[in-house]
Steps between C-alpha positions, in 0.01 A plus 500: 500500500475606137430867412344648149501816440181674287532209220305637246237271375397491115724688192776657625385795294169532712529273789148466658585491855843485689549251804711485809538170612618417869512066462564305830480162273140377630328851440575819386390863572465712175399841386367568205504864334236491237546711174215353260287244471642133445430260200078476390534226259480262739430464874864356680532281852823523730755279618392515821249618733482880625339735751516891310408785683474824301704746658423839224278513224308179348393344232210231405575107471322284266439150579286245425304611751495858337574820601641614797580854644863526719539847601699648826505255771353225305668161574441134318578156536638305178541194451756402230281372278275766455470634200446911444642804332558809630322805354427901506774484713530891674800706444765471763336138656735309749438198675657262733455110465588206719594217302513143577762253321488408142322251482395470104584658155295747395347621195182645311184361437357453129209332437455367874860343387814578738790621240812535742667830524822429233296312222200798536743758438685323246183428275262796616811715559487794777234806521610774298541871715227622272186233499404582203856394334560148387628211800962526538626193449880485630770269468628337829780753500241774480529594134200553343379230204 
């Protein structure tokens, strides 16, 4: 078994959430501590398929299909391929996923056109801790450009 300890997700200056990972190779039980809202450029699919309960808090998902309200208690079904962003997440959020195997790369969605994860953030760079500030682009060591 692998452990990860609250990896924070996004700029290391303002991580968006922070995940604990528990991985027994052909799933996975995570928490995720939510701290803001993740990327609205573009909706983003998974590498695999999940199950999230919310646990504290909530926050609305976008989809194709729209909106839809997760608050306390609120559980969902994902497969890996579906495509969403998280949004008006509430202060203090935390929820715990199952999580199936990789079973795909993952990425963002631009113009109903899959743009895997490293080449998105390499030509759209990351969201900025401020949305109103201009997209980060970083080196691969982490430097910004």
């Amino acid at each position: 078994m692998k452990i990860v300890w609250r990896q924070p997700g996004g700029l290391v200056e303002c991580p968006y959430f922070k995940r604990t990972i528990f991985d027994f190779k052909f799933f996975s039980i995570r928490i995720h501590e939510w701290l803001a809202d993740d990327d609205h450029r573009h909706m983003h699919d998974h590498p695999n398929w999940f199950l999230t309960i919310v646990l504290k808090g909530g926050y609305v998902d976008i989809s194709d299909n729209g909106e839809d309200i997760l608050s306390l208690g609120s559980f969902r079904f994902r497969k890996a391929d579906y495509r969403h962003m998280v949004t008006k997440v509430k202060p203090g959020t935390i929820t715990f996923l199952i999580a199936g195997p990789m079973s795909r790369r993952w990425g963002f969605w631009v113009n109903g056109k899959l743009i895997k994860r490293d080449k998105y953030f390499i030509t759209k760079g990351h969201h900025p801790c401020d949305p109103l500030d201009e997209p980060v682009r970083l080196k691969p060591g982490g430097k910004r450009l």
